[in-house]
DSSP file (Angstrom, degrees, kcal/mol; ACC not computed):
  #  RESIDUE AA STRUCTURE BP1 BP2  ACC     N-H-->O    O-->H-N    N-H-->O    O-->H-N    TCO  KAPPA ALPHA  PHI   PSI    X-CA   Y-CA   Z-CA
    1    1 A X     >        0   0    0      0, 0.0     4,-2.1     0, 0.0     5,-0.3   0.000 360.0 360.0 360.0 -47.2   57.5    6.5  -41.7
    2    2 A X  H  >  +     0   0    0      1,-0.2     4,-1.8     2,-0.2     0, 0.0   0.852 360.0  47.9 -50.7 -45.4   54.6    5.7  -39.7
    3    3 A X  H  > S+     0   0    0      2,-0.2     4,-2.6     3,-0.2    -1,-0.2   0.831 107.7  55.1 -77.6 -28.2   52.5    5.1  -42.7
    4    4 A X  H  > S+     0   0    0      2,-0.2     4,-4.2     1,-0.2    -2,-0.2   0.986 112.0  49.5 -56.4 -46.8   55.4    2.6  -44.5
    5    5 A X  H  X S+     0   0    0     -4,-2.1     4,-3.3     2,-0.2    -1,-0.2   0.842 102.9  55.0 -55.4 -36.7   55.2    0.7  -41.4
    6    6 A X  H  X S+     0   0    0     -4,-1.8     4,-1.4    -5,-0.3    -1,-0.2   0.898 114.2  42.0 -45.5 -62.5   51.8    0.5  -41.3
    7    7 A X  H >< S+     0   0    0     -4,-2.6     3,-1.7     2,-0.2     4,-0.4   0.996 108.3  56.8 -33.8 -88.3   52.0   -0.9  -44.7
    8    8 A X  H 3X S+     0   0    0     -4,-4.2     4,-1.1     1,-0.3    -2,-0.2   0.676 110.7  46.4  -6.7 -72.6   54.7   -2.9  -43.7
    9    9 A X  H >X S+     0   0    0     -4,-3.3     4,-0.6     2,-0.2     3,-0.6   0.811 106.4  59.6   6.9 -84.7   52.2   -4.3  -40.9
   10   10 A X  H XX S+     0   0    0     -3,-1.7     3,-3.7    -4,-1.4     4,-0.9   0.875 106.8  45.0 -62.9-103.5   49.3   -4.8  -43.3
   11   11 A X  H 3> S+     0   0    0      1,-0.4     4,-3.3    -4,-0.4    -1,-0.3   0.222 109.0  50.1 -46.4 -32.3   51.2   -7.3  -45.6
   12   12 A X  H << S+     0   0    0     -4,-1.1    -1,-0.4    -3,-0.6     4,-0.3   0.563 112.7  50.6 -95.0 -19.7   52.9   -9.7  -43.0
   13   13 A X  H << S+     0   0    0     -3,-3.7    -2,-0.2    -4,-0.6    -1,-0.2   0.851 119.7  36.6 -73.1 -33.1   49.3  -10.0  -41.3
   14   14 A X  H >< S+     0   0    0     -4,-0.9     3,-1.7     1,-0.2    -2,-0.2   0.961 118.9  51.9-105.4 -51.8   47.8  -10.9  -45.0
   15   15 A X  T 3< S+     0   0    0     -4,-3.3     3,-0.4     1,-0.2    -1,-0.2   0.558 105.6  51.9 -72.0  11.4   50.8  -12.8  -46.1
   16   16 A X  T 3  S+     0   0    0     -4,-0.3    -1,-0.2     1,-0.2    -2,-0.2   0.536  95.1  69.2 -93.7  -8.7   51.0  -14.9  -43.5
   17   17 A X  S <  S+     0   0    0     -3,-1.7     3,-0.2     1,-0.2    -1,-0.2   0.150  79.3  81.0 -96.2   1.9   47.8  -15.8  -43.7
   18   18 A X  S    S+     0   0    0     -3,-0.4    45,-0.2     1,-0.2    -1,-0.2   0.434  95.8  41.3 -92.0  -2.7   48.2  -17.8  -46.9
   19   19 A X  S    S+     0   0    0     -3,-0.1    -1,-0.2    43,-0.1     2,-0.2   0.188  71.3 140.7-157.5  51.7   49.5  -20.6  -45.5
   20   20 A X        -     0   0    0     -3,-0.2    43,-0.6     1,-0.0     2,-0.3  -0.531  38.7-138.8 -57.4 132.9   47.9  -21.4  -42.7
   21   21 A X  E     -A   62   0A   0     -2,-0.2     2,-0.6    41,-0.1    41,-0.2  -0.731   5.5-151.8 -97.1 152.9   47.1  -25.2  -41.8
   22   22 A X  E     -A   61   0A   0     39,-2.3    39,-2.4    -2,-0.3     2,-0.4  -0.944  22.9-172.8-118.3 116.0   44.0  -26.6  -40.4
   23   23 A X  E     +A   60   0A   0     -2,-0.6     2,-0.4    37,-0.2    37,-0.2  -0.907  15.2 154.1-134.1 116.3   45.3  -29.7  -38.5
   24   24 A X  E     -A   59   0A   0     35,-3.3    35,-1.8    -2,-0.4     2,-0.2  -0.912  15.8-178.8-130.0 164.3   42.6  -32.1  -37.0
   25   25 A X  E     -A   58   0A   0     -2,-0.4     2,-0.4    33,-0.2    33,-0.2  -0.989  14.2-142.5-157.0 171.0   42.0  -35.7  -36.0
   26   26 A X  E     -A   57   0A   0     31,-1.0    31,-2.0    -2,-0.2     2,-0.6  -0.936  16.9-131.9-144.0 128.6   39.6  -38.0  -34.7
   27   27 A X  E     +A   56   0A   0     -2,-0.4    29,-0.3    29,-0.3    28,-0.0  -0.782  24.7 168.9 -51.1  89.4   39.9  -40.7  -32.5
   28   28 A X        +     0   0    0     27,-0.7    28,-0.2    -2,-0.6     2,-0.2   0.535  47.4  75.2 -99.6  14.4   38.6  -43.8  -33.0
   29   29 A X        -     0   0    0     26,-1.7    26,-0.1     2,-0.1    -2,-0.1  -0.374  55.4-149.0 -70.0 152.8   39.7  -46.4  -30.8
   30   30 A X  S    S+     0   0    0     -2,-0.2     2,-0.2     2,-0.1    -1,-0.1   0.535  79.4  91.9-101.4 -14.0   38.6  -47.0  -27.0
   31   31 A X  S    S-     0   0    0      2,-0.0    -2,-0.1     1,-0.0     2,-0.0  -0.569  79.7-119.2 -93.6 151.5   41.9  -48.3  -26.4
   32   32 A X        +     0   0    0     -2,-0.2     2,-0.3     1,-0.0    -2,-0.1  -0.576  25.4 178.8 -65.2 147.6   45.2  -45.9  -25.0
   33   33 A X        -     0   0    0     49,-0.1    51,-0.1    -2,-0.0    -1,-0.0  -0.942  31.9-113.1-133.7 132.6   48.0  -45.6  -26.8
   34   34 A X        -     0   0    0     -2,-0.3    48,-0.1     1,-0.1     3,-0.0  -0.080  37.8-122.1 -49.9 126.5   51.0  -43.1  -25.4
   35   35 A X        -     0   0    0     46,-0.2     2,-0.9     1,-0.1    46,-0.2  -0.087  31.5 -91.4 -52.9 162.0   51.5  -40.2  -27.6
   36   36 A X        -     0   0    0     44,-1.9    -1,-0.1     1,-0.1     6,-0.1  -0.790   9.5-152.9-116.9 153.4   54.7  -39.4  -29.3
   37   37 A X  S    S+     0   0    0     -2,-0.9     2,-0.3    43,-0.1    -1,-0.1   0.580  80.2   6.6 -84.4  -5.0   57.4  -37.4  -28.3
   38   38 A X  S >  S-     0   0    0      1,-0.1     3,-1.2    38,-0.0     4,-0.2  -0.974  72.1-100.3-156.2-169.3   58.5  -36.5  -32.1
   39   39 A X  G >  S+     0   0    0     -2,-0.3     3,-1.4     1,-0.2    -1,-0.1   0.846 116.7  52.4 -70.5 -35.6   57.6  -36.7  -35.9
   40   40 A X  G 3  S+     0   0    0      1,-0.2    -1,-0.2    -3,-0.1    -3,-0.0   0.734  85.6  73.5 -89.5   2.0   59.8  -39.5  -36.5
   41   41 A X  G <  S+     0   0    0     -3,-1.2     2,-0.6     1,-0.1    -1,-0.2   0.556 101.8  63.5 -60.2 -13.7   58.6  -41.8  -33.8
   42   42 A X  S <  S-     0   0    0     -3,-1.4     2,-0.3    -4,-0.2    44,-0.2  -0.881  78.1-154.1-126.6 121.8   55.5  -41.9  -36.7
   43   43 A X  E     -b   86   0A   0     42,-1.3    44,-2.1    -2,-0.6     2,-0.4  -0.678  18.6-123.2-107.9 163.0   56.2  -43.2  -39.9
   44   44 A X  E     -b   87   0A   0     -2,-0.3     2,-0.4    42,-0.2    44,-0.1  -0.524  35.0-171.8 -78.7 138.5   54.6  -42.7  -43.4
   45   45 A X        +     0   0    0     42,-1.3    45,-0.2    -2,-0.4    44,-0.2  -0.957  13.9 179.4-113.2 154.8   53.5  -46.2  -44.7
   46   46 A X  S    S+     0   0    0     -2,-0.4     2,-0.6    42,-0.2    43,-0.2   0.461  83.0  23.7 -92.5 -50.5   52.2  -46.9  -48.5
   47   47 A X  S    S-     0   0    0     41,-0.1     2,-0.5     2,-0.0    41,-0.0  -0.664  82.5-143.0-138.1 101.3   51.7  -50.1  -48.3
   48   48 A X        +     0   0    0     -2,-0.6     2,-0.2     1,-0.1     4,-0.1  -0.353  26.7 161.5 -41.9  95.4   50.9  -52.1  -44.6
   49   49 A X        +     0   0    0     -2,-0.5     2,-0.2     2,-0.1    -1,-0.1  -0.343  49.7  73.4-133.2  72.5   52.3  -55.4  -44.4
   50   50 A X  S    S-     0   0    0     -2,-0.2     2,-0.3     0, 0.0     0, 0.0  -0.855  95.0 -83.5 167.1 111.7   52.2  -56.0  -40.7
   51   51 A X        +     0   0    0     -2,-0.2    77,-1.9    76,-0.1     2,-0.2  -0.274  64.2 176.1 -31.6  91.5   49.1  -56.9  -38.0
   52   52 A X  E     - C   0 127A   0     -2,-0.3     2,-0.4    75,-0.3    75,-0.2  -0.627  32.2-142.6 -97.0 164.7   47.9  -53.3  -37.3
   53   53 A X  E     - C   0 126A   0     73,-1.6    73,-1.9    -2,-0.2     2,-0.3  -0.987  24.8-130.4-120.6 113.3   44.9  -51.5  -35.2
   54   54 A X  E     + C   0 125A   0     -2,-0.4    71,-0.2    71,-0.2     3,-0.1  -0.499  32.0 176.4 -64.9 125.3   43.3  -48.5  -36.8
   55   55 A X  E     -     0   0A   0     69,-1.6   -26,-1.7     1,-0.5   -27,-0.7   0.714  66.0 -41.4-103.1 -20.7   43.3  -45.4  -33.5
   56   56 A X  E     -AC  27 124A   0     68,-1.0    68,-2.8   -29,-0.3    -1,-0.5  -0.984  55.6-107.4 169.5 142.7   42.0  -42.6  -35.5
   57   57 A X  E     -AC  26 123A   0    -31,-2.0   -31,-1.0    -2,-0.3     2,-0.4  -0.519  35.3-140.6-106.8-157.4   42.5  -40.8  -39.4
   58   58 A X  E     -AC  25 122A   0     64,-0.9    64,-1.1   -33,-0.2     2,-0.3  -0.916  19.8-156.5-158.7 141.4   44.7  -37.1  -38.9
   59   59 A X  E     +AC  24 121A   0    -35,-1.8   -35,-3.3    -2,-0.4     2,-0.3  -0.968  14.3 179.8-160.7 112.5   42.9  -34.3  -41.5
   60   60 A X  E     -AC  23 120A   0     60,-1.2    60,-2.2    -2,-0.3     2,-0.7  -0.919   4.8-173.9-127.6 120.3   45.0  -31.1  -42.8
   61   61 A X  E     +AC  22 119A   0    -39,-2.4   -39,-2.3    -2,-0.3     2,-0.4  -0.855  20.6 139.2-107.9 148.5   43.8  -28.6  -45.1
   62   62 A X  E     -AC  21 118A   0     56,-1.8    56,-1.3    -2,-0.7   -41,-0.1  -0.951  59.9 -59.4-158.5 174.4   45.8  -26.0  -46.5
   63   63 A X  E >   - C   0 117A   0    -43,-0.6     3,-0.8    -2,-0.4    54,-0.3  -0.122  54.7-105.1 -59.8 168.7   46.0  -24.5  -49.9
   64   64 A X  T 3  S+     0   0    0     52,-1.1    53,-0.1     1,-0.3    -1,-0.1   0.598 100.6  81.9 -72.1 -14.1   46.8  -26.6  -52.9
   65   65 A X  T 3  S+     0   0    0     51,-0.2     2,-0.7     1,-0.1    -1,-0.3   0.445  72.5  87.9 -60.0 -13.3   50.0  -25.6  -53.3
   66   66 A X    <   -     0   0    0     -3,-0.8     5,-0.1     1,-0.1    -4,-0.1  -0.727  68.7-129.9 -98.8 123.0   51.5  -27.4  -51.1
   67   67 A X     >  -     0   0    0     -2,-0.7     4,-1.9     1,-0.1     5,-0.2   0.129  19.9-111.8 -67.8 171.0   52.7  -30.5  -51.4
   68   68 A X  H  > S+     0   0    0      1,-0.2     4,-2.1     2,-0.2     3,-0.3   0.909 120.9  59.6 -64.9 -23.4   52.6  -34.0  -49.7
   69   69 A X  H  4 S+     0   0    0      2,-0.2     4,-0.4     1,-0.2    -1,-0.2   0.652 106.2  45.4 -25.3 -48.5   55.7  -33.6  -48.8
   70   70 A X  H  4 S+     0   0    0      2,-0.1    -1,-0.2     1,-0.1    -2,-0.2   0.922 115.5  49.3 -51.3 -46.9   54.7  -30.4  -46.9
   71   71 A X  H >X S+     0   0    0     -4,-1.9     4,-1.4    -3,-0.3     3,-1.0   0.653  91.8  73.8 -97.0 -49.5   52.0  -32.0  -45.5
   72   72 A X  H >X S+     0   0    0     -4,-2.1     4,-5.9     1,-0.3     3,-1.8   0.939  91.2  54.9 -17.9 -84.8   53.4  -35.2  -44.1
   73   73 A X  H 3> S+     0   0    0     -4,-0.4     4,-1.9     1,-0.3    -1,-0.3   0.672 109.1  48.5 -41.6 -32.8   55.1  -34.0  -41.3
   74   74 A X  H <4 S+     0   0    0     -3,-1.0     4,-0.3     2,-0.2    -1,-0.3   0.597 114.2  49.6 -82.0 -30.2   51.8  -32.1  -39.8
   75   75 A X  H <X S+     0   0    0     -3,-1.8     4,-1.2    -4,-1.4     5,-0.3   0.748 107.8  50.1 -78.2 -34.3   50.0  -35.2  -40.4
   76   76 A X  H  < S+     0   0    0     -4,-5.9     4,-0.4    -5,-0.2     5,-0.3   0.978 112.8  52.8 -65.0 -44.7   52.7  -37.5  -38.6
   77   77 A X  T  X S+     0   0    0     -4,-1.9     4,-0.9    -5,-0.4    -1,-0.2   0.687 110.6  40.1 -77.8  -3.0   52.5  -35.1  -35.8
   78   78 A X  H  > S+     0   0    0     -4,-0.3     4,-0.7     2,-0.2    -1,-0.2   0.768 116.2  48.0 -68.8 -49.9   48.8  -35.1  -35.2
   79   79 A X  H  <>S+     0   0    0     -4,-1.2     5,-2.4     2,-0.2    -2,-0.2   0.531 112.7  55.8 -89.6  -0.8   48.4  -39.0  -35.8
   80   80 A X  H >45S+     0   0    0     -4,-0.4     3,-3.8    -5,-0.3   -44,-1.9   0.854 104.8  54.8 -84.5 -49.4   51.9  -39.0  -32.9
   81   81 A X  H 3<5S+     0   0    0     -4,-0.9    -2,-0.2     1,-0.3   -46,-0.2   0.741 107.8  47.3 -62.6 -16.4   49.5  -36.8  -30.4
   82   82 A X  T 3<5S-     0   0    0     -4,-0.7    -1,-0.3   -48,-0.1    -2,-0.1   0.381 124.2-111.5-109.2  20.9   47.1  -39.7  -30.8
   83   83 A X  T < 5 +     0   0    0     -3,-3.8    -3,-0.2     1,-0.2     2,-0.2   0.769  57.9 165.5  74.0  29.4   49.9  -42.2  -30.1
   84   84 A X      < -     0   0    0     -5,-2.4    42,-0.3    -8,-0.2    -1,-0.2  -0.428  33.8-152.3 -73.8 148.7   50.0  -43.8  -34.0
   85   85 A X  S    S-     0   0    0     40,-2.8   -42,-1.3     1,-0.3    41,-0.2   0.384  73.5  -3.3-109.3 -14.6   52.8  -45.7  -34.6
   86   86 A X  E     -bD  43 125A   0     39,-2.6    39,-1.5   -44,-0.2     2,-0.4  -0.965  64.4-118.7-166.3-178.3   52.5  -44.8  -38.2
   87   87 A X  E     +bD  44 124A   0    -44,-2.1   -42,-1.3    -2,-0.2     3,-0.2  -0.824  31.7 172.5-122.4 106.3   50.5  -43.1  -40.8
   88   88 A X  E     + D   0 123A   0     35,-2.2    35,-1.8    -2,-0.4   -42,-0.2  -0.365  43.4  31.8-127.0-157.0   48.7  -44.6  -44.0
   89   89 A X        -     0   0    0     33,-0.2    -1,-0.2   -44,-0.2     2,-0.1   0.824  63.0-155.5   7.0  82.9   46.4  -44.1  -46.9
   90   90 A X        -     0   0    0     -3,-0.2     2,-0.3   -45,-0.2    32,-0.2  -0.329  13.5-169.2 -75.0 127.5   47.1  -40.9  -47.5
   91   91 A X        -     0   0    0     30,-1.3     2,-0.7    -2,-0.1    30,-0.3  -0.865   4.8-172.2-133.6 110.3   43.9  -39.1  -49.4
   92   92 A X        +     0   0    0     -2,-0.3     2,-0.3    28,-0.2    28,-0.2  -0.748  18.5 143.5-119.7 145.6   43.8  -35.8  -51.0
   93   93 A X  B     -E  119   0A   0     26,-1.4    26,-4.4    -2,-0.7     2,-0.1  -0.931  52.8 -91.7-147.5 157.9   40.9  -34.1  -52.4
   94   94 A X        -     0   0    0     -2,-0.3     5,-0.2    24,-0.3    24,-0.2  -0.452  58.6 -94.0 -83.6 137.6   39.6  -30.1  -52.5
   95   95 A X     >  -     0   0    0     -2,-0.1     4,-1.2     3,-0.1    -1,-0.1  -0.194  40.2 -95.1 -57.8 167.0   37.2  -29.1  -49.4
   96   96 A X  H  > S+     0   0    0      2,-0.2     4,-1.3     1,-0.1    -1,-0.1   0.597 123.3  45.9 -51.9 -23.8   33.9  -29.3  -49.6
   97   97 A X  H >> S+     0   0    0      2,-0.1     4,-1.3     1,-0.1     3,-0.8   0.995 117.1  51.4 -80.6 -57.6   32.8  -25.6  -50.6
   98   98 A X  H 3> S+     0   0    0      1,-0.2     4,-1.9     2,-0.2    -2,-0.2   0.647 107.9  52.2 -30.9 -42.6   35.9  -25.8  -53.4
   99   99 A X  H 3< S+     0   0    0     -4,-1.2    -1,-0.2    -5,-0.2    -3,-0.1   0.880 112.7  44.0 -69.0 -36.7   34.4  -29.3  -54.8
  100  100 A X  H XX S+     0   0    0     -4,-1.3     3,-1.4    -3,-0.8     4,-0.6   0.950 116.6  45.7 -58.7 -53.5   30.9  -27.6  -55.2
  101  101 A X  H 3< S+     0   0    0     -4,-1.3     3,-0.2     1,-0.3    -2,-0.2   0.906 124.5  35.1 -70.3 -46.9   32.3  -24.2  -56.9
  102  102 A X  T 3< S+     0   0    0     -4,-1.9    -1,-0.3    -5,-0.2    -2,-0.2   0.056  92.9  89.6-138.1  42.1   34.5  -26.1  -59.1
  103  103 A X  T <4 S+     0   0    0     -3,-1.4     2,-0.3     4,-0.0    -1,-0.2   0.812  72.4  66.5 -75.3 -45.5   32.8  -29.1  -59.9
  104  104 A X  S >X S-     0   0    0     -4,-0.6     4,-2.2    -3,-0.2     3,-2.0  -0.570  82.7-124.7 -89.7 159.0   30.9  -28.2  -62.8
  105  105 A X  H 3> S+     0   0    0     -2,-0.3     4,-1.9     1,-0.3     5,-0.2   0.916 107.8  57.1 -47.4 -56.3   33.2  -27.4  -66.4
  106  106 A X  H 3> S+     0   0    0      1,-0.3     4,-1.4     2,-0.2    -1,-0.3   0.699 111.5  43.9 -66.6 -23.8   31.8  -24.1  -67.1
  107  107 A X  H <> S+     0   0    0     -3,-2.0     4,-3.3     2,-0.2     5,-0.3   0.920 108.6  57.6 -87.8 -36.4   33.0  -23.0  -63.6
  108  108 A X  H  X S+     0   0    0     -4,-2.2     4,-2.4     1,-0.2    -2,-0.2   0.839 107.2  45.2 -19.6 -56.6   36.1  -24.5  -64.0
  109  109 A X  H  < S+     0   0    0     -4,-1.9    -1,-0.2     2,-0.2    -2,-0.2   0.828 111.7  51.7 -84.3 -35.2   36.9  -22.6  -67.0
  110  110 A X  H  < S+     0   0    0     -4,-1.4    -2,-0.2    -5,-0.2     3,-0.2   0.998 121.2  39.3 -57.1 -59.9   35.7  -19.1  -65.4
  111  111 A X  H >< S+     0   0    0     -4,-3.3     3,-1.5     1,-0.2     2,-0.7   0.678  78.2 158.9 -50.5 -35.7   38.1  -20.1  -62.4
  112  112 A X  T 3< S+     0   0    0     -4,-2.4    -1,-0.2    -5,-0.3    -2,-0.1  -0.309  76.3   5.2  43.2 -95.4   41.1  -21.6  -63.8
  113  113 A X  T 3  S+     0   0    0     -2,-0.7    -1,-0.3    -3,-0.2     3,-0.1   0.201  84.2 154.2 -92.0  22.8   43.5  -21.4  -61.6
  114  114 A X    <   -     0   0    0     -3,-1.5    -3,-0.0     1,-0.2    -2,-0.0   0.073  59.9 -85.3 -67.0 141.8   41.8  -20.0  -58.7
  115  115 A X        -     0   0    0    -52,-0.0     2,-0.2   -51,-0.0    -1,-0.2  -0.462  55.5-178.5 -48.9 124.0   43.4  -20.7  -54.8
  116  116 A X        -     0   0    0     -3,-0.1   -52,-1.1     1,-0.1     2,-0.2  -0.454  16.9-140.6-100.0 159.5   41.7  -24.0  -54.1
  117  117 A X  E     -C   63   0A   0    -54,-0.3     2,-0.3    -2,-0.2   -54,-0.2  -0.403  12.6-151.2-102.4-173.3   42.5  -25.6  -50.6
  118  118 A X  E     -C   62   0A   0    -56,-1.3   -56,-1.8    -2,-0.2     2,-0.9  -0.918   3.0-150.7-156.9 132.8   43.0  -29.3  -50.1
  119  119 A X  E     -CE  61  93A   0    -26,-4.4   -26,-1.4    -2,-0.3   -58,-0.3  -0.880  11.0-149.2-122.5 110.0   42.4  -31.4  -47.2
  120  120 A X  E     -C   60   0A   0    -60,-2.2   -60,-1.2    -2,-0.9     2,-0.3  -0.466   9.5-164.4 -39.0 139.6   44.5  -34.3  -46.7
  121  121 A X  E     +C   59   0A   0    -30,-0.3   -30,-1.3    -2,-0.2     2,-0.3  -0.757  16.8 166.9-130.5 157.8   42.9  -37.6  -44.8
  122  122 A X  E     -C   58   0A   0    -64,-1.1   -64,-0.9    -2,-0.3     2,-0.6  -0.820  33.1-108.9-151.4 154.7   45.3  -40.5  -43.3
  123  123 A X  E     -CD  57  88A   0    -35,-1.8   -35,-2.2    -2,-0.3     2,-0.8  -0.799  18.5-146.0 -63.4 120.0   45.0  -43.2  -41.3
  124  124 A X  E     -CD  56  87A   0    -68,-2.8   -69,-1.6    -2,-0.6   -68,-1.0  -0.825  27.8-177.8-122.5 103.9   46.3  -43.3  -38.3
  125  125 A X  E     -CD  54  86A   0    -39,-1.5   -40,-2.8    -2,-0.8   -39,-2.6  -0.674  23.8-147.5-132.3 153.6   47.5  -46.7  -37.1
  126  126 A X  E     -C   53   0A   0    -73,-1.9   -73,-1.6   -42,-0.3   -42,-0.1  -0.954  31.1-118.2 -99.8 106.2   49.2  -48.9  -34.2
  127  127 A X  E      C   52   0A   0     -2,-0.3   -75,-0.3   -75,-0.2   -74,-0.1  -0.200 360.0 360.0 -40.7 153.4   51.5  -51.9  -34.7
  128  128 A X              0   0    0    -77,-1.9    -1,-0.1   -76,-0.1   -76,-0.1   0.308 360.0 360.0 -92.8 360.0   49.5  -55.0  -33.1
């Protein structure tokens, strides 16, 4: 019994660990702006068309499986904590150790399909 659990244990530690996010940001503004109190106080924008101030970009990596759709919501709420009023030009691209490893063909082809990560970028912006 001891040892099933054990097991049991083992597997929820290690699968849980596959989809882990790394949620960052950086501030670039001097000016305040009040956080927000939820996700939907921050919206996704495509295309700006509307006097804005850039606060700050909002950075998640997580594996590649996951979509933007995943990903959104972890990005609104990062770019909320720095008081954005929305979020835009959304960029994704493979971290840096991934880009190196599976830049050239010949590794490509060794790798296939190998767990890549992906870091999402956005901008993280304030109506004027």
């Amino acid at each position: 019994m001891k040892r099933h659990l054990l097991a049991f244990l083992f597997l929820s530690i290690f699968a849980s660990g596959c989809t882990v996010y790394q949620i960052d940001s950086k501030d670039t503004s001097d000016e305040y702006f009040a956080p927000k109190t939820s996700v939907d106080d921050v919206a996704y924008v495509e295309k700006v068309d509307k006097p804005y101030t850039e606060i700050g970009t909002v950075t998640v990596t997580t594996e590649r499986r996951q979509t933007l759709d995943d990903v959104l919501p972890k990005l609104k709420q990062e770019a909320g904590m720095l008081g954005a009023d929305a979020i835009t030009d959304v960029q994704a691209a493979p971290t840096d150790i991934w880009k190196a490893i599976t830049t050239p063909k010949a590794s490509q082809q060794i790798l296939g399909n190998a767990y890549i990560r992906n870091t999402y970028t956005a901008k993280a912006i304030a109506w004027k």
